[in-house]
Each structure stands twice: as C-alpha cells, then as structure tokens.
C-alpha positions in Angstrom: -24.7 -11.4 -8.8 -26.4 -8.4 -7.4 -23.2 -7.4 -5.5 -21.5 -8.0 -9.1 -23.9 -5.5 -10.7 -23.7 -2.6 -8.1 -19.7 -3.5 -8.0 -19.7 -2.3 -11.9 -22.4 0.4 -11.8 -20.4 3.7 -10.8 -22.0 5.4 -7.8 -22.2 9.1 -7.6 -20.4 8.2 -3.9 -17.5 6.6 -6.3 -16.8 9.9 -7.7 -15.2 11.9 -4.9 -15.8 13.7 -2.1 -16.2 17.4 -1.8 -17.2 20.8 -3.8 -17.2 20.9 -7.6 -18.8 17.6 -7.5 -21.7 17.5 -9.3 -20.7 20.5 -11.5 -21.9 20.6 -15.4 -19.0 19.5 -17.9 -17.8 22.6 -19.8 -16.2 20.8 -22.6 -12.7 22.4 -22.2 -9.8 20.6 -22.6 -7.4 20.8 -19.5 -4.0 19.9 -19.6 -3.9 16.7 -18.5 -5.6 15.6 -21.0 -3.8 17.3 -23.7 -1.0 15.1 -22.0 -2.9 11.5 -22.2 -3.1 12.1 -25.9 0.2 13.2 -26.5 1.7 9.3 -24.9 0.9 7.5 -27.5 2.4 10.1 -30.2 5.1 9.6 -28.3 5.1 5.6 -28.2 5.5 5.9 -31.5 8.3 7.5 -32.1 9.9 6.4 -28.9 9.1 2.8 -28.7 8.4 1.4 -32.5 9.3 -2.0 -31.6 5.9 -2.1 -29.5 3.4 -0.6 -31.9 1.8 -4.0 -32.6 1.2 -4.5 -29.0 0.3 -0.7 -28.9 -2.5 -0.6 -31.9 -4.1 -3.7 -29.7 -4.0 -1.2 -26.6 -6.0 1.1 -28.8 -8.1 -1.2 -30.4 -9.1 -2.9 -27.1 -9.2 1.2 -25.7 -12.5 1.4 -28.1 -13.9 -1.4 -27.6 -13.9 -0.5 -24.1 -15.0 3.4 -24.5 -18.3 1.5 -26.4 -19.4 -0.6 -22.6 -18.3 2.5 -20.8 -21.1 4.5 -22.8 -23.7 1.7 -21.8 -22.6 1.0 -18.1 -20.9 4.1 -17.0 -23.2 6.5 -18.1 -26.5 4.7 -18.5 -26.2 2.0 -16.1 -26.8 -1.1 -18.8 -25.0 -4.2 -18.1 -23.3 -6.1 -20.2 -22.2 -9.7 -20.5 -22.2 -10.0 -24.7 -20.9 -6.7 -25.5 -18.2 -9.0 -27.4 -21.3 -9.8 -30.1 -20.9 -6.9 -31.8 -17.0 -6.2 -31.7 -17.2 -10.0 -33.5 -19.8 -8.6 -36.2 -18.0 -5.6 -36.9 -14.7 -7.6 -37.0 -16.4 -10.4 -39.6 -18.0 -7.7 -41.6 -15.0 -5.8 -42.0 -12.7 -9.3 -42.9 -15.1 -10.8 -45.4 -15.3 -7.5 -47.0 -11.6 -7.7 -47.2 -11.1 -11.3 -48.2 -13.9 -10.6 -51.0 -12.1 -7.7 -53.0 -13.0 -4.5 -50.8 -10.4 -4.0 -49.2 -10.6 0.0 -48.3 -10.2 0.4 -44.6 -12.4 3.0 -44.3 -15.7 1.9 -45.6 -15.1 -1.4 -44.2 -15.4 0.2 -40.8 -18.5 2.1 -41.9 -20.0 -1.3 -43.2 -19.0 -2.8 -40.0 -20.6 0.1 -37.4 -23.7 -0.3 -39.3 -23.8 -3.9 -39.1 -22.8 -3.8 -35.5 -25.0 -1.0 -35.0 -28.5 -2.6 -36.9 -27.5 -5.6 -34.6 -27.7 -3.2 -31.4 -30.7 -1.6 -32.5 -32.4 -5.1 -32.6 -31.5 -6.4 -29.3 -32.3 -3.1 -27.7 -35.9 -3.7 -28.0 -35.3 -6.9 -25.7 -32.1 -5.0 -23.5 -33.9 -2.2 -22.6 -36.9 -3.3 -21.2 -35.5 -5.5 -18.5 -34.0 -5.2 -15.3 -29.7 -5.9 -14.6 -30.0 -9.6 -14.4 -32.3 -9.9 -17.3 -29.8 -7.6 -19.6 -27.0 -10.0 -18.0 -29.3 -13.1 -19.9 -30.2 -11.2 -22.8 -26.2 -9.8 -23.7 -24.6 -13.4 -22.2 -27.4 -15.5 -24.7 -27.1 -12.9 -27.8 -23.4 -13.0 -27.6 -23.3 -17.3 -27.0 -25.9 -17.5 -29.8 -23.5 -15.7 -32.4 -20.3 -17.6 -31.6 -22.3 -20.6 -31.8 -23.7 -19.2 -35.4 -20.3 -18.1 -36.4 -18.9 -21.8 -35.8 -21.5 -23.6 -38.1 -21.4 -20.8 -40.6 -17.5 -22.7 -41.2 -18.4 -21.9 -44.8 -18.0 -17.9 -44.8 -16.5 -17.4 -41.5 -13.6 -20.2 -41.1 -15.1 -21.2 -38.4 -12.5 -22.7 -35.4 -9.6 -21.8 -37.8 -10.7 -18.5 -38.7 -11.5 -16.4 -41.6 -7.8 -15.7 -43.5 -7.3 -14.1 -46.9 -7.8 -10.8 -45.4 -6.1 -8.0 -47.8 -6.2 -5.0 -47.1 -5.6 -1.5 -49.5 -3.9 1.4 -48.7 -5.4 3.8 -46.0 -6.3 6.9 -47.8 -4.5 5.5 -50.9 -1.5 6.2 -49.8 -0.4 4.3 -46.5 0.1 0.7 -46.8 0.1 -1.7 -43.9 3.2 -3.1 -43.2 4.9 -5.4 -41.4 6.4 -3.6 -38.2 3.0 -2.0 -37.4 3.4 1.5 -38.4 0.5 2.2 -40.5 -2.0 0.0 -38.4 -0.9 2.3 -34.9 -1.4 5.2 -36.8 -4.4 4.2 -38.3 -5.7 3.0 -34.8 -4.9 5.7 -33.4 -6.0 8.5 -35.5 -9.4 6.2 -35.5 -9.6 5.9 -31.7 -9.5 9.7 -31.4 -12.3 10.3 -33.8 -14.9 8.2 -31.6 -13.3 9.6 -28.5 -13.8 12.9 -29.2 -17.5 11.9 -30.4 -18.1 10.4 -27.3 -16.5 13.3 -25.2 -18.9 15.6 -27.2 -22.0 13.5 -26.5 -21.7 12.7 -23.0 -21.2 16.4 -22.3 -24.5 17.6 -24.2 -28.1 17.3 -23.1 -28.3 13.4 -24.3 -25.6 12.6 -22.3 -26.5 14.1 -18.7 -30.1 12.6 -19.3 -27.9 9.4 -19.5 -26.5 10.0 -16.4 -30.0 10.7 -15.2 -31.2 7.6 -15.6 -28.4 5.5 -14.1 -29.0 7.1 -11.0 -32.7 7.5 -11.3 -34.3 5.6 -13.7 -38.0 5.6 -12.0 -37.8 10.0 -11.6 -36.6 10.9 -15.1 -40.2 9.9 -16.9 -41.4 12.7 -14.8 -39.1 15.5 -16.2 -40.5 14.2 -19.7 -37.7 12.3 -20.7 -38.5 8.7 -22.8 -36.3 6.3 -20.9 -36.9 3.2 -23.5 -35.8 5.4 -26.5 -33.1 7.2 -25.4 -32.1 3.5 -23.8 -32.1 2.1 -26.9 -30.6 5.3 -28.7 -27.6 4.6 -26.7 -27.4 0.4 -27.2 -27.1 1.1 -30.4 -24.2 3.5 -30.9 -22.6 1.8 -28.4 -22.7 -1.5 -30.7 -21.4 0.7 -33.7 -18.3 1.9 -31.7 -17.8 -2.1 -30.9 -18.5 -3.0 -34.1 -15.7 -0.2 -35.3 -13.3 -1.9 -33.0 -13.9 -4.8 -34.4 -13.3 -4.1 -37.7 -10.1 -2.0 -37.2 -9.0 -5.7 -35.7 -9.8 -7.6 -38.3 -8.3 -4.7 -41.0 -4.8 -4.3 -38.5 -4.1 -7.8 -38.2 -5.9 -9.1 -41.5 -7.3 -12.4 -39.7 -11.2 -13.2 -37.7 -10.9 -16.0 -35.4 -13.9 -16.7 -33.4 -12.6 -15.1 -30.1 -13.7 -12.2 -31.3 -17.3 -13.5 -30.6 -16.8 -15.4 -27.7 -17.2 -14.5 -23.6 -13.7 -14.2 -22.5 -13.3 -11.2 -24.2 -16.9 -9.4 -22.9 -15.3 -10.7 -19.7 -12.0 -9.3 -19.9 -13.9 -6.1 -21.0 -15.3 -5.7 -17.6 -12.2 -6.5 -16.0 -10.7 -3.3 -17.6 -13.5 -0.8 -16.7 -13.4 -1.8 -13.4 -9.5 -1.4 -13.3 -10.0 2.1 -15.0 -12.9 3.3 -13.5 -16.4 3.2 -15.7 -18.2 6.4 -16.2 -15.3 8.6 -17.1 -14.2 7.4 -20.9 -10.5 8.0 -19.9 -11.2 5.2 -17.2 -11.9 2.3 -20.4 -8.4 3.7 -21.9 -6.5 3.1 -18.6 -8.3 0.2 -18.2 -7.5 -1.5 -21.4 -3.4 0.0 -21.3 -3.3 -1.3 -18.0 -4.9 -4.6 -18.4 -2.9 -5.7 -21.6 0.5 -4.0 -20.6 0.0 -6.3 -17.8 -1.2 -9.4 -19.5 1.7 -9.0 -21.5 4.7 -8.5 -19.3 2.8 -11.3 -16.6 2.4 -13.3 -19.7 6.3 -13.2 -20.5 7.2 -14.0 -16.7 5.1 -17.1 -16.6 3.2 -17.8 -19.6 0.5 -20.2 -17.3 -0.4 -18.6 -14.0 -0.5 -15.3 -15.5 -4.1 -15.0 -14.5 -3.4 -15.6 -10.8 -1.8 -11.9 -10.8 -4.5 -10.0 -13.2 -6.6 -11.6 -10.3 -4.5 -10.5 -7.4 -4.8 -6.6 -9.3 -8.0 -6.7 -10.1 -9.0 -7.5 -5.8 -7.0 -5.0 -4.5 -8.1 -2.2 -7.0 -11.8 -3.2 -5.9 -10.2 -2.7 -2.3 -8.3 0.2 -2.3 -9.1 2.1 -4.9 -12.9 2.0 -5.7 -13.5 3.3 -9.1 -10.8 2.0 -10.5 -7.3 4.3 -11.3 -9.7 7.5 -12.4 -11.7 6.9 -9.0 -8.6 6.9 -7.0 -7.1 9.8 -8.6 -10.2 11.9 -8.8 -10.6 11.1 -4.5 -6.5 12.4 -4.6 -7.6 15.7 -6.2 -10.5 16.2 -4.0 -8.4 15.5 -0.8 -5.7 17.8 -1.9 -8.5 20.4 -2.9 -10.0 20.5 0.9 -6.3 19.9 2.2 -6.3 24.0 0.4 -9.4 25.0 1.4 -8.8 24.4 5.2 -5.2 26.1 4.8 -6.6 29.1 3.0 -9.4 29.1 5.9 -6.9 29.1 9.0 -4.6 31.5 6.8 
C-alpha cells in the first residue's frame, strides 16, 4: 500500500532532470498549450460523429483536474474522490427531474453541495496520515453509495434517477440528440475551472500547496497553517467533482449509482497516473487517453478489455514515470542539455 501511495505522489525527482527545474510559474501561455485547447475545437468540427464520446472525455477531464489539485499538488490521497462527483451529479438530476432544469445553477447547486460535503470530511481527511485518508475517502465514498441505494425513493436507486429534463443553456441552446450542445457546453465549462485552477496553482496558495507535499513537517515554520489551507483545498477540490458530476447528469439527463461507487475513484487514479499528477494537463491526457482507449479496446473485445488498460497502465509505470507529461517533460530536459553541451563545445 505504501509503495501504492509514493507510486501516486509525484516526486520532485519525477519532474525532470536539469536547469529551469524548480523555476516559479509565470502564468504565460506558451504555445503548446494554445495547441492542446485548440484539439478539441477541432473535434468538433472535424469528428461530430464522436462528440458524445468526446463531452465524456471532458467531463471525466474535470473530474480528474479536481484529484489532481488534491494529490498532485498537495499530496492527499484519494480513494472516494467519486463521493462527491456522485453528489454533484444527484443534486444536479433531482433539480432537473423536479422542474429546474437551468444548467447553469444546477451546477452551482451541485459545487456547493459537493463542496459543503468536502468541507465536512476535511476535518477528518486532513488530520490523518496517507493510509488513514485512504480509510476515510474509501468509507465516505462506500457510505454514500450505500445511502444512495436505500434512498430508492429520491434517487432510483439500482435503476437510476430518470426524468431528467433539461432547459436551454443560456436560453438559447438546446440539448440535442447528436451531442452538439452538451460538447460545447462541456467544453466551454471545462475551460472555465481549468483556467481557475491554472490561476490558483500558480499564486501564493498554490506553491504553499506544493510546499507541503514535499514538506509537510517544515512549512509550520515559515508560518503557514497546514490544517486550513489542507482543508481549503479538499474542499474546492470536491466542488470541481461535484461540477463534473452535475454537467454528467445535465449531458446525458440520467444518475445511476456508478456515479457513487469505487470503480470510478479507481479508474480516476488510473488516469493520473497515465497522465502524470501534478501538472493539470496530466489529468486531461490521462482521462483522453484512458477512455479513447477503453473505448476502441472495448470495440475489439468487449470482455478482456481490462487485460490491455492493465498491460498500459504497467509499462507507463515502467517506462515512463510520471505518466505521458513526465515523460515528455524528461524529453525536453534531455534535448535542453543535449544544446547546452553543443553550445559549450561550439
């Protein structure tokens, strides 16, 4: 378990070699990125037969981005991050199959839910060690499915809460049936937090964050208030999961109780390890990677499909530690000293 743990934590080692490493963010956007955002405009004009299947990529992207905030950059692990995704997704769909059916105070009514949620268990996250905050997520998140199934009477239980209807976003853009207005919706959505979270992890807050993942016992010193800013944390980090979930529930107008249950806080660490935690873009590639792949493996053989996310999954832990971002940030560091020693003999 304690190999698990350190496996998931990203080490400052995990980050590349070489000069420029520990450099502060300057919050400029370099062109690469400019490019990652600019796929999935093009995915929708250039692929509009997979926008269902795309608007699940972002979705899942999210819900990703909220764990990366709590393991990548403050070190808290995670087994029931799934809890809150699942109250944000219920909130949102019982809002819905009740008469409100605006998307976008349904997704504020679901990050606060989500988020009041986070706040409470942060009292009991924060003050442990890993393997306790594995207990405390893994029990908080079993406790909720378990509620969720009695609770048949306002959440469907095992069949699921239908009767979701949704209104148009903005007035205007009405979901429809090939998946249009959901991607865009997803998308625009999923850009918003990202560029919230981009903004946070580069101020103050966030390099104290990264402080404390790598020195939790040293950062009291500097005057920094570990349990608050801990808990600070937990709790936007449920929000963002409880906005994923309800930008599920509002994209595909149906809760079933997976949203709740440990598979998918599973398959959520799965994906930051493929994409590398601690460096947001690394939950995005994570999640495209790991449901592009689920799907096409899923196609191929619809049973053993697992047996090759497996197979991935290994040699990425062996070959490429830190996930895609990892590897490609050791590339640019080897090609970086590959030009310093040529400038030197030159």
């Amino acid at each position: 378990m304690k190999a698990l743990i350190r496996a998931l934590q990203p080490a400052a080692a995990a980050r590349g070699a070489g000069h420029g490493q520990h450099r502060l963010p300057d919050g400029r956007w370099h062109p690469a990125e400019i490019a990652f955002w600019l796929v999935p405009l093009a995915v929708f004009f250039l692929l509009p037969d997979y926008l269902i299947l795309g608007s699940q990529i972002l979705i899942t992207g999210l819900f990703a981005l909220s764990l990366d905030l709590i393991l990548g950059y403050a070190g808290i692990v995670s087994l029931g991050h799934a809890a809150f995704f699942g109250l944000g997704a219920y909130t949102a769909g019982l809002l819905a199959a009740h008469g409100w059916g605006e998307p976008l105070s349904g997704l504020l009514a679901a990050a606060a839910v989500a988020g009041l949620a986070g706040w409470l268990c942060s009292f009991l996250v924060v003050r442990g060690g890993d393997l306790t905050r594995l207990m405390v997520t893994l029990g908080i998140g079993l406790m909720l499915f378990e509620a969720a199934n009695k609770a048949a009477f306002l959440t469907g239980g095992v069949d699921g809460l239908s009767g979701v209807s949704m209104d148009r976003v903005l007035g205007l853009f009405e979901f429809d049936l090939f998946g249009k207005t959901a991607y865009l919706y997803s998308l625009v959505v999923t850009f918003a937090l990202f560029l919230l979270l981009r903004r946070l992890t580069q101020s103050p807050f966030g390099l104290s964050l990264r402080g404390l993942r790598e020195g939790v016992r040293r950062m009291p010193a500097l005057g920094a208030n570990v349990p608050r800013r801990l808990g600070a944390v937990f709790t936007l980090s449920a929000a963002i999961a409880g906005v994923a979930g309800g930008l599920l529930a509002q994209t595909t107008q149906f809760v079933g109780m997976d949203v709740l249950g440990f598979p998918r806080s599973a398959e959520l660490l799965v994906m930051l390890v493929l994409g590398g935690a601690g460096r947001l873009y690394g939950a995005l590639v994570g999640a495209a990677l790991f449901m592009i792949a689920q799907d096409v493996l899923a196609g191929i053989n619809p049973v053993y499909w697992q047996f090759w996310i497996g197979l991935l999954l290994v040699v990425m832990v062996l070959f490429a530690r830190g996930g895609v971002m990892g590897a490609v940030d050791a590339m640019r560091a080897r090609l970086a000293s590959r030009r310093r020693r040529q400038g030197a003999a030159s």
